[in-house]
KELUMKOL-713263 format. One record per residue (C-alpha): chain; x, z, y; residue number from 1. Coordinates in Angstrom, 1 decimal. Each point is the difference from the previous one (the first is absolute). Last residue first. Layout:
<nodes>
> c,east,up,north,k
> A,X,Z,Y,NUM
...
</nodes>
This chain:
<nodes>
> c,east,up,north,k
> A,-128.3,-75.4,97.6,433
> A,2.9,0.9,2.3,432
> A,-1.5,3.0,1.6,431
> A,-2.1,1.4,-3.0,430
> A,1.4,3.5,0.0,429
> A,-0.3,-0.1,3.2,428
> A,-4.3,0.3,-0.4,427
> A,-1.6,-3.4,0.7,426
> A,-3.2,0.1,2.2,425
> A,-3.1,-2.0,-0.7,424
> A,-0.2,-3.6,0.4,423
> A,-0.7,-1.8,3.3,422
> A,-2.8,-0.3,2.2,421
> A,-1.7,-3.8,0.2,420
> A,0.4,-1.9,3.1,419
> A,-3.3,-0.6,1.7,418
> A,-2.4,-3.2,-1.3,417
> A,-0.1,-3.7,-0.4,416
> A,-0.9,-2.4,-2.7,415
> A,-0.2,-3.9,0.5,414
> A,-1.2,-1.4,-3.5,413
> A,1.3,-2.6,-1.5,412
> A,-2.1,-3.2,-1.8,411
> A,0.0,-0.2,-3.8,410
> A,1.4,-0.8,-3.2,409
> A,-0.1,2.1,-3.0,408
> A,2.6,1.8,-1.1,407
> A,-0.5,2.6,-3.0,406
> A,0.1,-2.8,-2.5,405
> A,-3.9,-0.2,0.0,404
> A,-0.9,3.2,2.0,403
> A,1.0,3.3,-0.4,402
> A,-2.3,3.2,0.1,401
> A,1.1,2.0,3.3,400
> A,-3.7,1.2,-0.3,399
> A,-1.0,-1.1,3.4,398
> A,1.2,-3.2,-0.4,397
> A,1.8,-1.7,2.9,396
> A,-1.2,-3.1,0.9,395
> A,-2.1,0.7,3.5,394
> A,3.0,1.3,1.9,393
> A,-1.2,2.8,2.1,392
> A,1.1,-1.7,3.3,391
> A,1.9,2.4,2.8,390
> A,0.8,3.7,-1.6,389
> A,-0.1,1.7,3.7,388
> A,-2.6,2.3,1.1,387
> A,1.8,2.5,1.9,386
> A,-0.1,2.3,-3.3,385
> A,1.2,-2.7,-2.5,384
> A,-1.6,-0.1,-2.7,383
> A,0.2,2.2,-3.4,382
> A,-0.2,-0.9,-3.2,381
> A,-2.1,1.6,-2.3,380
> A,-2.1,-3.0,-0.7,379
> A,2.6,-3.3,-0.1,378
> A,0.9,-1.8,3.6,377
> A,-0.7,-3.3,-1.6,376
> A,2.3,-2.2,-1.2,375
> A,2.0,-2.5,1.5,374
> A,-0.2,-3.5,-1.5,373
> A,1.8,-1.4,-2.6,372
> A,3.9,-1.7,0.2,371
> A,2.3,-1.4,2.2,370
> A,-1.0,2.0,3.2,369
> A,1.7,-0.1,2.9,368
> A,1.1,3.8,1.6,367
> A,-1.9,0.8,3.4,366
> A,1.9,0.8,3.0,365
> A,0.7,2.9,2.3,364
> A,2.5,1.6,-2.1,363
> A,-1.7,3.7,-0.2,362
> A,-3.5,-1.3,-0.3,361
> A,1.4,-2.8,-3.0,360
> A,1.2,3.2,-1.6,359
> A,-3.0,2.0,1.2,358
> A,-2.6,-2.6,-1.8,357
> A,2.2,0.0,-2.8,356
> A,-0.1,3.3,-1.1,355
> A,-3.4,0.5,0.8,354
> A,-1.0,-2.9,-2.6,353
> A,2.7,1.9,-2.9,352
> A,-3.5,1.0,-1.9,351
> A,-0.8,-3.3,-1.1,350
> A,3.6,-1.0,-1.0,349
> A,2.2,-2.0,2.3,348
> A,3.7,-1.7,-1.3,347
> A,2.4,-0.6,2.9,346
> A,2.4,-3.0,-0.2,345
> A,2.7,-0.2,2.1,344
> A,2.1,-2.9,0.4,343
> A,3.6,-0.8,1.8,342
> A,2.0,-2.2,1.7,341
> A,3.4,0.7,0.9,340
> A,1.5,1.2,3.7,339
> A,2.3,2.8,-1.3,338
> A,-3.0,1.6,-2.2,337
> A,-3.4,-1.9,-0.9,336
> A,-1.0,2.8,-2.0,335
> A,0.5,3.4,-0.4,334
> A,-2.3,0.0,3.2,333
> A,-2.8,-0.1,-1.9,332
> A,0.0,3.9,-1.1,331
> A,1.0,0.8,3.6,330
> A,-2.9,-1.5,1.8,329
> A,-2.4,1.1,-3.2,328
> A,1.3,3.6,1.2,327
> A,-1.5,-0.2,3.1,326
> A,-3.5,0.5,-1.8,325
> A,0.5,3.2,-1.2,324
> A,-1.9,0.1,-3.8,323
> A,2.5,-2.8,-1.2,322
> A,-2.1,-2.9,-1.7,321
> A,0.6,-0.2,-4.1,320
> A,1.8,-3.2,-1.5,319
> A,1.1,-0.7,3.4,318
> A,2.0,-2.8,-0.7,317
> A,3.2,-1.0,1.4,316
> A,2.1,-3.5,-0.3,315
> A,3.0,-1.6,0.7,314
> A,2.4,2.4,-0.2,313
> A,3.5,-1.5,0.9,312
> A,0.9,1.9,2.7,311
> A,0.4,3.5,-1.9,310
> A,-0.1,2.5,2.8,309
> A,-2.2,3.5,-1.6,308
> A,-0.2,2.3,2.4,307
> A,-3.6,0.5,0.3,306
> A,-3.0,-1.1,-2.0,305
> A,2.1,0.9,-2.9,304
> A,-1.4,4.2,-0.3,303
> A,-3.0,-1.6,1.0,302
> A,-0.9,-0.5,-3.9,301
> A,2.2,-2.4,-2.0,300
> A,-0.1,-2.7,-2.6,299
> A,3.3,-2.4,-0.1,298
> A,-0.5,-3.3,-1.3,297
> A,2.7,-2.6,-0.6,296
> A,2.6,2.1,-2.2,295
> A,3.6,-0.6,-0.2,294
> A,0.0,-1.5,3.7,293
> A,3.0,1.4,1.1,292
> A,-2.6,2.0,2.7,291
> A,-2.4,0.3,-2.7,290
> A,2.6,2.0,-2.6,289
> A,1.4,2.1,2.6,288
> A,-3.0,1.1,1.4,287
> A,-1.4,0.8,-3.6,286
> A,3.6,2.0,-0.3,285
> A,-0.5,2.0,3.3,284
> A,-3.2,0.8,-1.2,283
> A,1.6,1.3,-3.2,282
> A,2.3,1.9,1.6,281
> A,-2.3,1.9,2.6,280
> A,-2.0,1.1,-2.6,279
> A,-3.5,-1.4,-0.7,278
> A,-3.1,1.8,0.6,277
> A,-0.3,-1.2,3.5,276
> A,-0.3,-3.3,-0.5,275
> A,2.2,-3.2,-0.7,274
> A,-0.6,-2.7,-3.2,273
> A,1.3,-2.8,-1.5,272
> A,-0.8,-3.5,-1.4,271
> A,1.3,-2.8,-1.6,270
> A,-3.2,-1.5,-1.0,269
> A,-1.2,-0.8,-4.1,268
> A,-3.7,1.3,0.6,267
> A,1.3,3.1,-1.3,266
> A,1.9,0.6,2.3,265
> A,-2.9,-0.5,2.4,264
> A,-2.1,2.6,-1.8,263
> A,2.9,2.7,0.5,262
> A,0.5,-0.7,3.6,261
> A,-4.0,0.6,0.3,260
> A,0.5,3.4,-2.1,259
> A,2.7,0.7,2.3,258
> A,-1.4,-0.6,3.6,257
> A,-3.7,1.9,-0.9,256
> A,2.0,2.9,-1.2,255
> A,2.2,0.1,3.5,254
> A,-3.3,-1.2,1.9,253
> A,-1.2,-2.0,2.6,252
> A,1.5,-3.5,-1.7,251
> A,2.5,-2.6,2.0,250
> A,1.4,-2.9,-1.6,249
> A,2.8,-1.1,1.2,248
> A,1.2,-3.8,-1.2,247
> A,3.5,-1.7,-0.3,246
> A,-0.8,-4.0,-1.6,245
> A,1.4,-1.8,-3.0,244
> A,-3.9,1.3,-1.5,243
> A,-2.0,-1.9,3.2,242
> A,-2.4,-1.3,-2.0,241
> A,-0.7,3.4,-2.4,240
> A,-0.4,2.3,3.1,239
> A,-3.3,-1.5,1.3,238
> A,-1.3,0.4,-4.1,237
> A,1.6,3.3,-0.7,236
> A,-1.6,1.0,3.7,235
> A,-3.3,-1.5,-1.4,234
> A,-0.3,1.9,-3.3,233
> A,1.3,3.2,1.7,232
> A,-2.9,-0.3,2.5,231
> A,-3.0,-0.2,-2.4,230
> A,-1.2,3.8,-0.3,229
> A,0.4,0.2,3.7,228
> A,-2.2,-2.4,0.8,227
> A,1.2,-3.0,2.0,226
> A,-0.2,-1.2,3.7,225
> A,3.8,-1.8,0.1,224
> A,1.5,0.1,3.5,223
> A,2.7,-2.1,1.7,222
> A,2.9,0.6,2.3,221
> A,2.9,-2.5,0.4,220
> A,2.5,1.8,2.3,219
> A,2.5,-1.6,2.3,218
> A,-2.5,1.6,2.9,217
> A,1.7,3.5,-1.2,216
> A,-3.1,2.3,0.0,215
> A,-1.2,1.9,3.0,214
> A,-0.3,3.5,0.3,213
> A,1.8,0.9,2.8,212
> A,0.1,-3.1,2.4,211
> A,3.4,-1.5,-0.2,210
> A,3.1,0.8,1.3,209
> A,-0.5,3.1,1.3,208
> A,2.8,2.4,2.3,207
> A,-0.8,3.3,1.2,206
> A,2.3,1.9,2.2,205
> A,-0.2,3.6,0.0,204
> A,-0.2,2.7,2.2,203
> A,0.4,2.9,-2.6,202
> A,-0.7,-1.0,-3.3,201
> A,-1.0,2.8,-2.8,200
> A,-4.0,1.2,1.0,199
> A,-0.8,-2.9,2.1,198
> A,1.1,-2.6,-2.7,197
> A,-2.0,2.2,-2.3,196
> A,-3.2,0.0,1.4,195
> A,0.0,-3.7,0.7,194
> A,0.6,-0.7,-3.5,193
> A,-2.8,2.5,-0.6,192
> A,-2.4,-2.8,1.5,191
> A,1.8,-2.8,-2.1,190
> A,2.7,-2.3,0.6,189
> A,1.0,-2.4,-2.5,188
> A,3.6,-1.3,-0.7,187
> A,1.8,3.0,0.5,186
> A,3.5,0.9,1.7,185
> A,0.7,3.2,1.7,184
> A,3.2,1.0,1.7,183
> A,1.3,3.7,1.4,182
> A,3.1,0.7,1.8,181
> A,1.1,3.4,0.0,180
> A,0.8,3.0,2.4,179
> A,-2.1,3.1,-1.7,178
> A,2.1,-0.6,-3.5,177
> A,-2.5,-0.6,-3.4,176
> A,-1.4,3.1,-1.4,175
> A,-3.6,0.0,1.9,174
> A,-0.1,-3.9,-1.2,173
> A,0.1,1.0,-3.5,172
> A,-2.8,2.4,-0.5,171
> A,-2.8,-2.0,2.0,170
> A,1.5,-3.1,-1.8,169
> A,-0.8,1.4,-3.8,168
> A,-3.8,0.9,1.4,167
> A,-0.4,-3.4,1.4,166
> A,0.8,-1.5,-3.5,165
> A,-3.3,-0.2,-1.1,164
> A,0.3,-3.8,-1.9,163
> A,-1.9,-1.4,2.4,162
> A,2.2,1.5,3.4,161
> A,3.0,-1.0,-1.5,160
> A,-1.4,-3.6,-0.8,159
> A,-0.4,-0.4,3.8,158
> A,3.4,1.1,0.8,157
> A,1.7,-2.5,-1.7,156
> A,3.4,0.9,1.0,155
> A,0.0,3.4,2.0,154
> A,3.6,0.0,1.3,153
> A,2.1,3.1,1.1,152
> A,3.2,-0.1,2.0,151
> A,1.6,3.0,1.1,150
> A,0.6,1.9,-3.0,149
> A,2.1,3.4,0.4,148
> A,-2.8,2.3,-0.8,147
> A,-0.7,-2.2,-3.1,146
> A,1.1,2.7,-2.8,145
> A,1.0,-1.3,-3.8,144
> A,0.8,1.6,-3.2,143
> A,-2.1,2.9,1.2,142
> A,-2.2,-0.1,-2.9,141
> A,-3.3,0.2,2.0,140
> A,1.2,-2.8,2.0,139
> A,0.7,-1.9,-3.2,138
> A,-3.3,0.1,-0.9,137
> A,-1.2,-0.5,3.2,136
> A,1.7,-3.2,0.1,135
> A,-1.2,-1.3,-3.3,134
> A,-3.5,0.6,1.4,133
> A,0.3,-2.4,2.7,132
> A,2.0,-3.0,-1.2,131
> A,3.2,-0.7,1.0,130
> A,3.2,-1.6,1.5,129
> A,2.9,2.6,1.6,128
> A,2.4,-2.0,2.5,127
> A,3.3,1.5,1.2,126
> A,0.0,2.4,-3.6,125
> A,1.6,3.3,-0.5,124
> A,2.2,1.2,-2.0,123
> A,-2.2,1.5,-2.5,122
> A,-2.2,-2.4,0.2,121
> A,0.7,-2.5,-2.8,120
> A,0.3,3.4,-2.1,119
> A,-3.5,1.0,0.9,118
> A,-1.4,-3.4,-1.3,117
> A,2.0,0.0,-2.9,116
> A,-2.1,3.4,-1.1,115
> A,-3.1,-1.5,1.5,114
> A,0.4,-2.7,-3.2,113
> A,-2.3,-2.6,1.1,112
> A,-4.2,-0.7,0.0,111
> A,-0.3,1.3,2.9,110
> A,1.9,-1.0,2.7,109
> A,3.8,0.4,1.8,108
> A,1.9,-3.3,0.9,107
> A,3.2,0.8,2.1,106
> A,2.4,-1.9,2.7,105
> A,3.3,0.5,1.1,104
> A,1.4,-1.2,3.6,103
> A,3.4,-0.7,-0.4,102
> A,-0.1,-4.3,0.0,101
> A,0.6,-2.9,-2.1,100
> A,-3.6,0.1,-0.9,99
> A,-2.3,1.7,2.3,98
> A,-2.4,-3.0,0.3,97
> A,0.1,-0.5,-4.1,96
> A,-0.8,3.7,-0.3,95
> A,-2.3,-0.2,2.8,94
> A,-1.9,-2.4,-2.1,93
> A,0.4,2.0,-3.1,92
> A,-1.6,3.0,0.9,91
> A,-3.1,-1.7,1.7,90
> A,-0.7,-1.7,-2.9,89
> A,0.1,3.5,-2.3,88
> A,-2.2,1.1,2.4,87
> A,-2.2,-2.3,-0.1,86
> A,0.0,0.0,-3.7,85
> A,0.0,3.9,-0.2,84
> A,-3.4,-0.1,2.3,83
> A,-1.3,1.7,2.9,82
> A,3.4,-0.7,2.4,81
> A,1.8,2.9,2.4,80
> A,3.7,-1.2,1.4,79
> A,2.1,2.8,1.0,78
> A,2.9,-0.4,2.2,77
> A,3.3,2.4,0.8,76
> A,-0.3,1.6,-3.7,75
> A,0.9,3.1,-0.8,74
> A,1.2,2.1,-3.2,73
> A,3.4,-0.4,1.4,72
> A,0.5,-0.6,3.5,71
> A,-0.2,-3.5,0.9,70
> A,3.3,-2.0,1.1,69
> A,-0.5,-0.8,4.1,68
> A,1.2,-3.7,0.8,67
> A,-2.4,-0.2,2.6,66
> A,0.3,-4.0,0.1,65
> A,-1.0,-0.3,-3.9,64
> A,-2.7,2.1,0.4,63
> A,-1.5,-1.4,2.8,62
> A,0.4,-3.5,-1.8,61
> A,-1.3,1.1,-3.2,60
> A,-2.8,1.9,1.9,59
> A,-1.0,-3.4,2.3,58
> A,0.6,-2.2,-3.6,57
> A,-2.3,1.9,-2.0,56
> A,-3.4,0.2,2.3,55
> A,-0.6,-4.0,0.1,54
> A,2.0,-0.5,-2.7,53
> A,-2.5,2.0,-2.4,52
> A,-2.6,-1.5,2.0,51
> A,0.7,-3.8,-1.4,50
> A,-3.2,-1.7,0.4,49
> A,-1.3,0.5,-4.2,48
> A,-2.4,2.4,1.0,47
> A,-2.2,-0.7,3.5,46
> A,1.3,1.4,2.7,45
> A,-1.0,2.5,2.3,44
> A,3.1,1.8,1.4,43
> A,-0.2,3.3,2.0,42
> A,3.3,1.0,1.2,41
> A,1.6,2.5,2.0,40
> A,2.6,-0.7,2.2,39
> A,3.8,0.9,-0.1,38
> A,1.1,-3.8,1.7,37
> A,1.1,-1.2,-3.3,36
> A,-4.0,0.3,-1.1,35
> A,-1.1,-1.9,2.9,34
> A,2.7,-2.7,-0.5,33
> A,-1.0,0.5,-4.0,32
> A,-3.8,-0.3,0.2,31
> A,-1.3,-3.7,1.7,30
> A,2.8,-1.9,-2.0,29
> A,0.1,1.8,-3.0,28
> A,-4.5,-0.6,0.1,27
> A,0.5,-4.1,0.5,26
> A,2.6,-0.4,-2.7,25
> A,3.9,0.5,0.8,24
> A,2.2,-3.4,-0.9,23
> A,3.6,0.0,-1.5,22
> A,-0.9,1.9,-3.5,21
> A,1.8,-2.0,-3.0,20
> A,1.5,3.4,-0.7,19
> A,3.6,-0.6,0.7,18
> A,-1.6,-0.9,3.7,17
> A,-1.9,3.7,-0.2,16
> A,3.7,1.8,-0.4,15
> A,1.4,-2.2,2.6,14
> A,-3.0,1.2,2.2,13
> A,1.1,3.7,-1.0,12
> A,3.5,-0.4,0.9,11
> A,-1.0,-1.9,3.5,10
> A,-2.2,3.1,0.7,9
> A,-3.4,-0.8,1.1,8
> A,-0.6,-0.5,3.7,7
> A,-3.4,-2.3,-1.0,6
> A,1.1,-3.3,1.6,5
> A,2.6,-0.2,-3.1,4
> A,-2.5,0.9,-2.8,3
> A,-1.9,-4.1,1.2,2
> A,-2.4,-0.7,2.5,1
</nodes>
């Protein structure tokens, strides 16, 4: 099937063609006929599949055909993303699928002047990108109202609902017109998941690609059993033979990410950094600089898991395991983009066993092991209550105390065990961490 079976407008597949884009993935071809018929939309897909498409293209064509100029200080769709890199993604594709065109399109996070923001509204917008609190911020200011919107899109849904934003969509979605077409996209599907797809879509369609929660087959995954006091010698050493090479490495932490980007400058890499504590401009800069390939390691917490489409990353480490287990799925799937190989390379402390036991839970397969032996479950750490944990690996030192060399060699475990709960809540003041 190519855009042409799909009942897109010709303008808008010529558009696509200039583009280099003749051929629809799997989740554009099972979403836009539905979503071109008026229907709601629930997409699972896993990141990296080409959602932004998959909901952009129905609205741009809608839009296009209607013909209707917004009023000012409205926009006609809204598109709702967790993080400023998503949404900055998200921003730019349907500015490269509008081009040519009327239809205006508009950024707003945090992170950026809200006094340009509010001008870029004034006049209204056809399609409004943003993150969560940035929207009530301009909501409170008046420089925007959404009564005449009718099209709204969760992207990354799941991540939303981590980061707390459920209290940020409870106050948009009353605002939003009556009459309206609503879309969600994720690439895991929790219980509140559920919840929410019943609370803003109203007979939908759902659509899946793959199972939710399943890494990119594409994927080499391996795991490193070593203490936590002896990690940053072995990344520097996994990271020193591939130097020529684009690498993510993920840490928990915004403090924990920069000292670690620190220590690796110092080891002689051309590294960067991305958190939460840095503005808007200088992640946009680090970005920048890893996509050209100016720098070759870019350390990041979550805020990079998603959104971020640079093809040629080759590898990912999980310097520090994410505390929601899903979000190893998204972390990973910065690599092997656009049909490359990839590797990820996750780095387990003692007390990160629970961890992994409900990441390899959550994807239904166990991670190979290139190095130790899992630990055991440490005192003071809890089991799970239905009895899962699987085999107490026999190597692990109770202490955490290193080894020799921090890796020794050893068989692999199979741990099990329910999904973990996610973080704590995020205020709105912290929507695009």
């Amino acid at each position: 099937m190519d855009f042409d079976m799909l009942g897109l407008a010709p303008r808008l597949i010529n558009v696509l063609k200039d583009q280099g884009i003749t051929d629809p993935t799997p989740i554009q071809t099972q979403a836009i006929p539905h979503a071109m018929n008026g229907r709601d939309v629930m997409g699972l897909a896993q990141t990296g599949s080409g959602k932004t498409a998959a909901f952009g293209l129905p609205m741009i064509h809608a839009l296009m055909k209607a013909g209707v100029k917004p009023n000012p200080k409205t926009s006609r769709g809204l598109i709702l993303a967790p993080t400023r890199e998503l949404a900055k993604q998200i921003a730019d594709n349907l500015t490269a699928y509008t081009k040519g065109s009327h239809l205006k399109v508009a950024l707003v996070v945090g992170g950026a002047g809200i006094v340009a923001q509010t001008k870029r509204l004034a006049g209204g917008v056809d399609l409004l990108v943003a993150t969560p609190g940035r929207l009530i911020d301009l909501l409170d200011r008046r420089a925007v109202r959404l009564d005449e919107t009718i099209y709204l899109v969760l992207d990354e849904a799941d991540q939303m609902l981590d980061m707390g934003f459920i209290h940020a969509l409870r106050r948009i979605a009353p605002l939003l017109a009556k009459d309206r077409q609503t879309m969600m996209f994720s690439a895991t599907m929790p219980k509140l998941m559920g919840e929410l797809a019943n609370t803003y879509l109203t007979d939908a369609v759902r659509v899946q690609v793959n199972p939710p929660g399943q890494a990119v087959k594409k994927i080499n995954q391996s795991v490193h059993f070593v203490a936590q006091a002896a990690k940053t010698d072995l990344l520097v050493e996994l990271l020193d033979k591939h130097r020529d090479e684009l690498a993510i490495v993920f840490g928990r932490t915004k403090h924990g990410c920069e000292k670690l980007y620190k220590v690796l400058e110092k080891k002689g890499f051309a590294a960067a950094s991305i958190h939460g504590n840095k503005s808007q401009g200088q992640r946009q800069r680090a970005l920048e600089a890893f996509k050209a390939g100016k720098t070759r390691v870019l350390v990041a917490t979550d805020v990079a898991a998603r959104g971020l489409d640079i093809p040629d990353v080759r590898f990912v480490y999980n310097y520090d395991l994410p505390n929601v287990a899903e979000n190893y799925v998204h972390r990973i799937g910065r690599t092997a983009r656009a049909g490359a190989d990839g590797s990820a390379v996750a780095l387990v402390a003692p007390d990160e066993m629970i961890e992994l036991q409900d990441i390899e839970k959550a994807m239904k397969e166990s991670i190979p092991v290139a190095s130790g032996r899992p630990w055991d479950i440490l005192p003071g750490q809890k089991k799970r209550p239905n009895g899962g944990g699987g085999r107490r690996g026999g190597g692990g030192n109770r202490g955490g105390a290193p080894r020799a060399g921090g890796k020794p060699g050893g068989g692999q475990g199979k741990p099990g065990g329910r999904r973990r709960g996610g973080g704590g809540h995020r205020s709105r003041g912290q929507s695009a961490a």
